[in-house]
C-alpha positions in Angstrom: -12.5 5.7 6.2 -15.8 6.2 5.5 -15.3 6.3 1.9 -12.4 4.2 1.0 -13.0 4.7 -3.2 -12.0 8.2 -2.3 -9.7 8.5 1.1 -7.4 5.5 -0.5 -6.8 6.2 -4.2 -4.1 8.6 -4.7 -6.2 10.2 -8.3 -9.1 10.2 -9.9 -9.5 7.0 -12.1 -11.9 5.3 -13.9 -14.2 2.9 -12.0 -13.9 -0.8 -12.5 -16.3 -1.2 -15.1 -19.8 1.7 -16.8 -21.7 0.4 -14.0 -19.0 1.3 -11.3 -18.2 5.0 -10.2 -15.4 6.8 -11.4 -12.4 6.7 -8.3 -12.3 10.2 -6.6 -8.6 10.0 -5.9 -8.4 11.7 -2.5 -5.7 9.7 -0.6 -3.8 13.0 -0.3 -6.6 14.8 1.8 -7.2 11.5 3.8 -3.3 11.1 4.6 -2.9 14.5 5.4 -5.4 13.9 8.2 -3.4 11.2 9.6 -0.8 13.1 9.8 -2.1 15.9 11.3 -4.7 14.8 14.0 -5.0 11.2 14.0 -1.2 10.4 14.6 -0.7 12.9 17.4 -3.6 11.8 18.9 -2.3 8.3 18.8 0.9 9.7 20.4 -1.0 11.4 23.0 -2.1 7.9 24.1 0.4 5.7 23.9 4.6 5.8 23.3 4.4 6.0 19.3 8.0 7.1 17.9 7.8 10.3 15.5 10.6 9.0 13.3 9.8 7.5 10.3 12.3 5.3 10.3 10.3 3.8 13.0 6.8 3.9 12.0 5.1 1.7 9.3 1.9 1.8 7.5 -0.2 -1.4 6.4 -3.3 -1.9 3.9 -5.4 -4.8 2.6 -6.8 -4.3 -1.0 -7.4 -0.7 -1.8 -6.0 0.2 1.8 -2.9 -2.0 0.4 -2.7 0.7 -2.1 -3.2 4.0 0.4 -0.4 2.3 2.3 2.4 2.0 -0.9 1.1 5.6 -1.8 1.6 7.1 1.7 5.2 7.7 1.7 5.2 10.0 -1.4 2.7 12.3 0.2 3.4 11.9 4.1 6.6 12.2 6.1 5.6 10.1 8.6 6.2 6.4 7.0 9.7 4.5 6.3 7.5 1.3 6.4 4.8 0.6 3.5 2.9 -2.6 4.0 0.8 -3.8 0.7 -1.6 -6.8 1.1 -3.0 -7.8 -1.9 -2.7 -3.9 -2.9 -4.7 -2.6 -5.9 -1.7 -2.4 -8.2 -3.7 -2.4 -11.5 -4.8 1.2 -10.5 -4.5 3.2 -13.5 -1.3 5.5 -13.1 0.3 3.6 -9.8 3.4 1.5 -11.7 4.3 4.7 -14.0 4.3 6.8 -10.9 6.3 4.5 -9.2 8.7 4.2 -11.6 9.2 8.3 -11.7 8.7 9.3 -8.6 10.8 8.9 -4.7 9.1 8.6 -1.5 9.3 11.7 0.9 11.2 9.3 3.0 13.8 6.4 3.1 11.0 3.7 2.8 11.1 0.3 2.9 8.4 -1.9 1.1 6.4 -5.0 1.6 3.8 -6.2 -0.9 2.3 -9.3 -0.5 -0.1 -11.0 -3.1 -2.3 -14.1 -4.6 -0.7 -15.6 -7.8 -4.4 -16.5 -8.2 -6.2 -13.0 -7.1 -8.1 -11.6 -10.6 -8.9 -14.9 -11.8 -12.6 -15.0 -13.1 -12.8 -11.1 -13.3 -13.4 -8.7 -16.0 -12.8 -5.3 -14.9 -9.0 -4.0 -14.3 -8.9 -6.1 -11.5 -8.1 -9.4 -14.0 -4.3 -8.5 -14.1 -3.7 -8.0 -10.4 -1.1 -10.7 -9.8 1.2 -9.1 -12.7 0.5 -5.5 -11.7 1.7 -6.6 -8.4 4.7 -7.8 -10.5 5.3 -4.9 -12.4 4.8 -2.6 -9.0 7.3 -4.1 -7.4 9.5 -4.1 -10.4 8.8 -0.7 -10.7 9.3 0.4 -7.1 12.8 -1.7 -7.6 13.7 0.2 -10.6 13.9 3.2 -8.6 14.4 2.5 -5.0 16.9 -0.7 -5.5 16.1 -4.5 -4.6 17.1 -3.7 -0.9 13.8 -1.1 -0.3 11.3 -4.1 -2.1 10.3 -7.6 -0.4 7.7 -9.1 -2.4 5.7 -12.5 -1.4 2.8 -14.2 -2.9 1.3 -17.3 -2.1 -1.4 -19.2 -4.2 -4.4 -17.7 -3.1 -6.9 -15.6 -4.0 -8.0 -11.9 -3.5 -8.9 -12.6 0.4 -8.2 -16.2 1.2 -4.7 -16.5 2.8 -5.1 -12.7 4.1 -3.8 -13.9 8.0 -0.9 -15.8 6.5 -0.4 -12.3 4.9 -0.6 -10.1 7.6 1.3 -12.3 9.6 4.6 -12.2 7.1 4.1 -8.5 6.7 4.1 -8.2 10.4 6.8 -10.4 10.7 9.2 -8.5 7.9 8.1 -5.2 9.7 9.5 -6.7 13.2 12.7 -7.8 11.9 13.6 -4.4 9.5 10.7 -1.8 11.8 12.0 -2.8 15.2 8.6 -3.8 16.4 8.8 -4.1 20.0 8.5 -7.8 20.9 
């Protein structure tokens, strides 16, 4: 993306602090895109399945949270992957709690018990937003759609150990080839 505020928030929201811009909230415009050219042109390369059930959808930090809001806006994911996800997002853990995906979607978020220490801004609760999206996505979906991990790091230290579980969950319930 070249604007990630706006391509990966699914609403306009308040920036993180007066000095910050206000969030644009375009993830729906950026995910239709994916689904429309930059998935089949994937497919036009390579032997990518067209069944959700099949295809997954991963995100560090605000791409965390494009990748839990994808499957309420696109058919194309029964696999959200959120790394350290911006869960404090104003709006996400109501509209998880009162909303289903488009799909039968399985979720992964993975988080620091220690990300938002020493900040300020919204950012300062992220380990219990991560919580409380998880609850949230549990509340409606049931504990079998929702694996959540967290480690004791920060925002971005332990991110390989991250991706690495998330790709490692996605193997054993996505079928990644091996």
């Amino acid at each position: 993306s070249e604007n990630r505020d706006a391509d990966y928030t699914p609403w306009p929201a308040p920036g993180f602090d007066a000095d910050y811009p206000d969030f644009p909230g375009k993830a729906g415009e950026y995910l239709q895109w994916i689904d429309r050219e930059l998935l089949p042109a994937l497919r036009a390369e390579w032997p990518i399945s067209d069944q959700p059930g099949d295809v997954g959808i991963l995100g560090f930090s605000l791409g965390g949270l494009l990748a839990s809001y994808a499957p309420y806006v696109s058919p194309s994911f029964g696999y959200a992957m959120s790394l350290s996800g911006s869960n404090w997002y104003e709006g996400l853990i109501p509209f998880f709690r009162e909303h289903d995906p488009l799909t039968d979607c399985r979720f992964f978020l993975s988080y620091g018990r220690a990300e938002g220490a020493g900040k300020f801004s919204m950012q300062k609760d992220a380990a219990e937003c991560a919580e409380a999206a998880a609850a949230a996505l549990r509340s409606r979906l049931g504990d079998d759609h929702v694996t959540v991990t967290s480690d004791s790091g920060r925002h971005t230290t332990k991110r390989v150990a991250r991706y690495t579980a998330a790709l490692a969950w996605f193997q054993l319930y996505g079928k990644l080839p091996e």
